[in-house]
Every structure is written in C-alpha cells, then in structure tokens.
C-alpha positions as CSV (number, residue, x, y, z in Angstrom):
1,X,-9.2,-23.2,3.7
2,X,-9.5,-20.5,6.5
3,X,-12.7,-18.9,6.5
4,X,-11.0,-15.3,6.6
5,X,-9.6,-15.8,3.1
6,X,-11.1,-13.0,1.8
7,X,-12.1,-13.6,-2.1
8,X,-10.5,-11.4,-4.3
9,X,-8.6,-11.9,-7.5
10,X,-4.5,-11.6,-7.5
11,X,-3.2,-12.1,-10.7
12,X,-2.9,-9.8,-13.4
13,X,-5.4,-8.8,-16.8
14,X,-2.9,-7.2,-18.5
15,X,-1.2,-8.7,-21.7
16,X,2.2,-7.7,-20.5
17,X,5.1,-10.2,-21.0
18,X,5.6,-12.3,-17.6
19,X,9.4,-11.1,-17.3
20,X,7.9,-7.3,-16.8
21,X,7.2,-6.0,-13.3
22,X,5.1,-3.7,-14.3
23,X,2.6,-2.1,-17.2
24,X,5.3,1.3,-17.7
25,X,6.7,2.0,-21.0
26,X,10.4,2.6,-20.8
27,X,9.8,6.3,-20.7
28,X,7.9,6.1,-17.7
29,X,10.1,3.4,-16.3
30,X,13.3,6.1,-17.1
31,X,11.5,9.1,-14.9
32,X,10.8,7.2,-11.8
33,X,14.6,5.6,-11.8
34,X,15.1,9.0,-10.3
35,X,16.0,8.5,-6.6
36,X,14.1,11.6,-5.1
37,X,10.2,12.2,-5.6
38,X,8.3,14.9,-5.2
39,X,4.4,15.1,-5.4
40,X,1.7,17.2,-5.5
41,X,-1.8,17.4,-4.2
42,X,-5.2,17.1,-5.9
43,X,-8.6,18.0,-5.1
44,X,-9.6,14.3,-3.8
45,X,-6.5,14.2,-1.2
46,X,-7.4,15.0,2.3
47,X,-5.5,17.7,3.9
48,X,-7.6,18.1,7.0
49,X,-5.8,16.6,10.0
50,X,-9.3,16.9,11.7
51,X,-10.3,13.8,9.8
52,X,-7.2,12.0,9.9
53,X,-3.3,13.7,11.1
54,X,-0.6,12.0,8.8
55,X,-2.1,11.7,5.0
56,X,-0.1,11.3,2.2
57,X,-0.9,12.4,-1.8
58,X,-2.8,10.3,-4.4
59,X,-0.2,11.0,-6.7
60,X,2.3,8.9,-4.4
61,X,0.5,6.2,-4.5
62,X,-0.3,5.7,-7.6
63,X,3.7,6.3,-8.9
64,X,4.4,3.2,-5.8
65,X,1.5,0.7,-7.2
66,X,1.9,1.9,-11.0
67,X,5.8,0.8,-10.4
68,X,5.5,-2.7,-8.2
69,X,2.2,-4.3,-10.1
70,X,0.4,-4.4,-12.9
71,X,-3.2,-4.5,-13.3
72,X,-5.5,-6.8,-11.8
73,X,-3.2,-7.8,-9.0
74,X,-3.4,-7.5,-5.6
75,X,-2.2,-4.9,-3.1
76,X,-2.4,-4.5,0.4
77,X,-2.0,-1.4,2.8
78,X,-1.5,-3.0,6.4
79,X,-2.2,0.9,7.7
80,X,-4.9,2.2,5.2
81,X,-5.9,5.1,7.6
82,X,-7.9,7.9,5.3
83,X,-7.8,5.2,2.4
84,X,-5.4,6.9,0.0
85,X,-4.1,3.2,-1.4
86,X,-7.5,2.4,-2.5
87,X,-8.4,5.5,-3.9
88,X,-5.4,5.1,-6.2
89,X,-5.4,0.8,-6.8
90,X,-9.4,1.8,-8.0
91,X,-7.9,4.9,-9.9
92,X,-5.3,1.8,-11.7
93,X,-7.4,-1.2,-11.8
94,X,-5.5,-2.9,-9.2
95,X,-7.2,-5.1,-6.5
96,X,-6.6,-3.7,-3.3
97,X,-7.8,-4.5,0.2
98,X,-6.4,-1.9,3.4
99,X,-6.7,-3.0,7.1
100,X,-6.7,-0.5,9.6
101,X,-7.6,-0.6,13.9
102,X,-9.9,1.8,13.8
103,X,-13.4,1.8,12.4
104,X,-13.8,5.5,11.5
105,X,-10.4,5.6,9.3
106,X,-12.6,2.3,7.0
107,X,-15.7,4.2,7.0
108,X,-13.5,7.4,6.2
109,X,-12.0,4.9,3.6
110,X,-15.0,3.6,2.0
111,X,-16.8,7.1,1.5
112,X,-14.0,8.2,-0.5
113,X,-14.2,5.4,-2.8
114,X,-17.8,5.0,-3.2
115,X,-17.4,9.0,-4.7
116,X,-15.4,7.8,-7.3
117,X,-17.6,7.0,-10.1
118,X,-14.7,5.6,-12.1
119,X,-15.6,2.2,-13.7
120,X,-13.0,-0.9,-12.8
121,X,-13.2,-4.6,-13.0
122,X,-11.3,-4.9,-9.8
123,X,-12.2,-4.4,-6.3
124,X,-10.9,-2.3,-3.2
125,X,-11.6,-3.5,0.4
126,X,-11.4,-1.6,3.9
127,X,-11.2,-3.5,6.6
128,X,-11.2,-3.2,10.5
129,X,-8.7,-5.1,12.2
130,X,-5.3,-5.4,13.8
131,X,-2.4,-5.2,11.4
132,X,-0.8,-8.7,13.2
133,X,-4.1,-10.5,11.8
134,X,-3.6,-9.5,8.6
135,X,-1.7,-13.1,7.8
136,X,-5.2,-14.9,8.2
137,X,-6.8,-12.8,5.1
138,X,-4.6,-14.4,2.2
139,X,-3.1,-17.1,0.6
140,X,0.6,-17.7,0.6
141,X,2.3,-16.0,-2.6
142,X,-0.7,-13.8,-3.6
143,X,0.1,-10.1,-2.6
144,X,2.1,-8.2,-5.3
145,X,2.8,-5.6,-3.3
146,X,2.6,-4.2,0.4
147,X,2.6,-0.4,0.3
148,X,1.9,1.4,3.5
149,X,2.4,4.6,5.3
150,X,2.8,3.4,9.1
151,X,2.4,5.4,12.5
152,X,5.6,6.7,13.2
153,X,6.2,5.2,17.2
154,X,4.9,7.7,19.4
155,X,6.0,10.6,17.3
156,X,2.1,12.2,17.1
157,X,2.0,11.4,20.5
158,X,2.9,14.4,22.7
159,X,1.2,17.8,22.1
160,X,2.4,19.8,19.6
161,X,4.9,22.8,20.4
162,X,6.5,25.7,18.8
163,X,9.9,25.6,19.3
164,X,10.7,27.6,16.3
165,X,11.9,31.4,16.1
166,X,8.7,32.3,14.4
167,X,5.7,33.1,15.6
168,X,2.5,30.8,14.6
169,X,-0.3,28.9,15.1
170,X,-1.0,27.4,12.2
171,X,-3.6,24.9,14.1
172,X,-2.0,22.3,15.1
173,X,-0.3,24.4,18.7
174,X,-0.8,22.3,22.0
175,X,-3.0,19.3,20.1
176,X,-2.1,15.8,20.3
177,X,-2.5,14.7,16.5
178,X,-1.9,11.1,17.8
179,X,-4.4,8.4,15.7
180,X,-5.8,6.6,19.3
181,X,-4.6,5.6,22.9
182,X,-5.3,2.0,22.3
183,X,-2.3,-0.2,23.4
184,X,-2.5,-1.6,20.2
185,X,-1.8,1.4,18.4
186,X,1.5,1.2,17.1
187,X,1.3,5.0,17.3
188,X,1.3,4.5,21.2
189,X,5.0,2.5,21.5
190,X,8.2,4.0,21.9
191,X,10.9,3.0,19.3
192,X,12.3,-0.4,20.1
193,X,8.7,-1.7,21.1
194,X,7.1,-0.4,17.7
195,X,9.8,-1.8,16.0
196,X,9.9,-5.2,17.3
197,X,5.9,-4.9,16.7
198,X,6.4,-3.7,13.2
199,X,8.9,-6.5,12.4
200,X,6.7,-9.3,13.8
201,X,3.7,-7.6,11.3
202,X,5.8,-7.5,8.2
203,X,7.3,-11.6,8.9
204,X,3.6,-12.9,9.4
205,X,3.3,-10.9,5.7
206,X,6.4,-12.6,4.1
207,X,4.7,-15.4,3.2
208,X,1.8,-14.2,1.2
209,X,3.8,-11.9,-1.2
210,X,4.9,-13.4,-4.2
211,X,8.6,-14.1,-4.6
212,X,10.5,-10.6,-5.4
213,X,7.4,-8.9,-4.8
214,X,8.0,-5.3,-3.2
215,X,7.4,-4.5,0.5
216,X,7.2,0.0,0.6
217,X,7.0,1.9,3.8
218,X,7.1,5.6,3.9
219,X,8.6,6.6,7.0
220,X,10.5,9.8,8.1
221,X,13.5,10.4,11.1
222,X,12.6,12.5,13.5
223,X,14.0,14.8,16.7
224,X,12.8,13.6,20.2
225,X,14.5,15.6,23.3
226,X,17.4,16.9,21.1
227,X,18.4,13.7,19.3
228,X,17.5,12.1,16.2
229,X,15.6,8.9,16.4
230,X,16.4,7.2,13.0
231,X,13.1,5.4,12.6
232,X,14.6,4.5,9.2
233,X,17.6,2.5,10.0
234,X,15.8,0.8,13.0
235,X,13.5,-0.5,10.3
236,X,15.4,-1.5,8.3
237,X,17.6,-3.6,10.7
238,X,14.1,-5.0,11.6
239,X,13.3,-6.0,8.5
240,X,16.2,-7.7,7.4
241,X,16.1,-10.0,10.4
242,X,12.5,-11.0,9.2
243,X,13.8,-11.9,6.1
244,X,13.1,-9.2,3.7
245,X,16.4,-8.0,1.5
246,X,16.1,-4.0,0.9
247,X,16.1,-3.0,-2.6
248,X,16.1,0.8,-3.0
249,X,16.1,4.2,-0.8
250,X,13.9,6.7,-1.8
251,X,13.7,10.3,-0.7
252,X,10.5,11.7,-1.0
253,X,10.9,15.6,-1.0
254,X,8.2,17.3,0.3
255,X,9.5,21.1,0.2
256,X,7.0,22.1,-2.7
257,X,4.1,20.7,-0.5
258,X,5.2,21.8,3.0
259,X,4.1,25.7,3.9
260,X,6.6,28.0,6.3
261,X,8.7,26.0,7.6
262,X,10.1,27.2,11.2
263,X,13.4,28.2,11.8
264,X,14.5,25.4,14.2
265,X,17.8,26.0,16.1
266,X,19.2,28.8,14.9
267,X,22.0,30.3,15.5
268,X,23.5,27.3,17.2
269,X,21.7,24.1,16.5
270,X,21.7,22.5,13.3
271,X,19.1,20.2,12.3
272,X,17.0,18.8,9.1
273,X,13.7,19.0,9.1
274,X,11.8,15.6,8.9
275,X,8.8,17.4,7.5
276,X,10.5,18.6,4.0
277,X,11.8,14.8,3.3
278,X,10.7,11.3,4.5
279,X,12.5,7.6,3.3
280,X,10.4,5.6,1.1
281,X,12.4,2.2,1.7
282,X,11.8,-0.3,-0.6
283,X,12.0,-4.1,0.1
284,X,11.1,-7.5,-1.4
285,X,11.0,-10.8,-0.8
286,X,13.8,-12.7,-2.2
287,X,13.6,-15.2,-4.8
288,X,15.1,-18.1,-2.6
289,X,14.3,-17.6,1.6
C-alpha cells in the first residue's frame, strides 16, 4: 500500500437503501431538481477577501454534498482554499479531506473547523499539497464525490479596474486579488495551459471516485480585453476527453448576494456580468470507462 493513503473511512452510516444517492426525502430531492440556485450567507462564511479573494457560501456546499453523498462517505475538495467544504462535510457528517498549495489557506481551513463545536463521527482533513498529487492519497473507487471551486486561469490575476460608469471603490480598486505567483498556481496560467493542467488533475482523480460518483466544479465565464473567455465550455471539452460524461448544468445566481453592480458598457456594449451567475457543471464517472 502507498504510504500516503491517508486513513479515513469512505463508506456510508446511513441506513438508506443502496439504489439511493443520497439521504434527501423526495421533498428535498423535488427543490433542488430546480436548475438555478441561489444562496445566502451566514455568520461562519468568510467575506473578507483579505483572508482569502474567491469564497463561496456554506449553504452551497452543503446543498452539493447533501445531493451527491450520504453520510459517512468521503469527499474531496482538490482546491479547499478558506475550507468552506469542510466546514459543511463536518456540518453533514460526511468524511471530507481538502488539498490546497498554500499552507495559510489549511491553517485558515483548520481554524474554522476546530470553532465548530458540532459533534460528528467523521473526520475533515486539510492538507498542503499540489492538486496533481492528490491521486497518491486514496484508494481506487473510494471518493463519492469531488466538489471544488477552482482558480479561474489568470482571471484574479491583473489589478483590479473600474471600468464601469459609476463611480467607486469598494476596496478592491488597483489590487491584484490573485491567490500566489507560484508557477504552480493554476491561478497563474492563461486559459489553454490551465485547462490542459486542470484536465490532467481531474484524470489522475477518475480512478478513485466510485463508479457514477459526481465530479462539481463551480466556475464562471468571464471578459478579458473585450471578449468572453468561456472557461466553461473549455472545461468541459477537457473533461470529456479525460473521461468524465457531464451530467447536469447549473446556474448558480448570485444577484441576491452581489452588492451594486456597475454599469458595464453602456450605451453601446452589451455584456453579462460573470459576477451575478457562475456554472456549477456537474460530472461523473460513468458506470462502464
């Protein structure tokens, strides 16, 4: 056995039948059939971008691991950054373990869940590495589900401008929000380089999730030099190649959550704005690959 496995349980302590993927009732399975979210924040979310400059809710999280697992098994963020997946797999009694490049995003991780007082019979692991490693933690056909929210190529990477009609500095004006400069960073790459990375991560991970487990990445489109990088369909090319089958799109709507929005080229350039709705595409491994 490889002396990385890390030793943590992966099968479920629920008394749900086998056929089920998930603990929902059918109520609760009806209401998230719905193909656009929308969440909202609670006091244990991090908003400040000082300690980390792409977070997403709890409440996400939860509705992502609540849907793809039940309880007791395992899933893995490959991008853990402030540690939002744990703080919801502990909130579910899910086993979780998050990876992430940079050591203050674990410590960041682990303070938040040595706050919650909440007692579980599973565990929820941060730790520092490179998401291509990731492979060398697990067994084949353990994970139940990947969910992650990735760095978006180098969109964080160039300082921040106000191109909107509006005037405001709502503290983010002339900052570079960007996670690291380390070459390793997928944060760092332009597209086709972070996708090819990206796709070479996710078909080390094929492996280790069970058959028609679900793969979720959040990601959003975005606007680089008036045009619209579609992060989304690049990915999704990618993963098919690796051998993942795409399941479901999913908008997550963030206009309840997202305060004065600019108004962006008016009166003669019309464009969405990625910050009031990212894609949460959902993939799995297939049954026979």
């Amino acid at each position: 056995m490889n002396n990385q496995i890390i030793p943590i349980n992966h099968e479920r302590i629920c008394d749900c039948p086998k056929t089920h993927i998930n603990c929902l009732s059918a109520k609760e399975w009806l209401k998230n059939q719905l193909g656009v979210w929308q969440f909202t924040y609670e006091s244990r979310d991090i908003r400040n971008k000082e300690l980390h400059p792409a977070t997403f809710p709890i409440s996400l999280a939860k509705r992502i691991i609540s849907l793809f697992s039940h309880e007791g098994e395992l899933v893995v963020d490959p991008f853990v950054g402030s540690g939002t997946t744990l703080v919801a797999a502990k909130d579910l009694n899910r086993n979780a373990v998050g990876f992430d490049l940079l050591k203050k995003y674990i410590e960041l991780s682990q303070t938040r869940l040595n706050q919650q007082n909440l007692y579980t019979t599973t565990q929820q692991l941060a730790i520092e590495a490179d998401a291509i490693d990731i492979h060398n933690y697990f067994e084949p056909d353990t994970i139940s589900l990947i969910w992650t929210s990735p760095p978006y190529a180098n969109l964080l990477n160039r300082k921040r401008l106000n191109k909107s009609r509006r005037d405001r500095d709502n503290g983010q004006l002339n900052k570079i929000e960007q996670y690291s400069q380390n070459p390793r960073d997928l944060g760092t790459m332009n597209l086709q380089a972070y996708t090819t990375a990206m796709g070479q991560i996710f078909e080390n991970l094929l492996p280790l999730l069970k058959r028609k487990a679900h793969c979720i990445i959040n990601v959003p489109d975005f606007w680089w030099e008036n045009k619209r990088v579609t992060l989304h369909i690049s990915l999704v090319e990618e993963m098919r190649r690796r051998g993942y089958e795409l399941r479901n799109t999913i908008i997550w709507d963030r206009t309840n959550i997202v305060n004065r929005i600019g108004i962006f080229g008016y009166p003669s350039n019309y464009i969405t704005m990625g910050t009031t709705f990212e894609y949460l595409l959902d993939f799995w491994r297939p049954a026979d690959d």
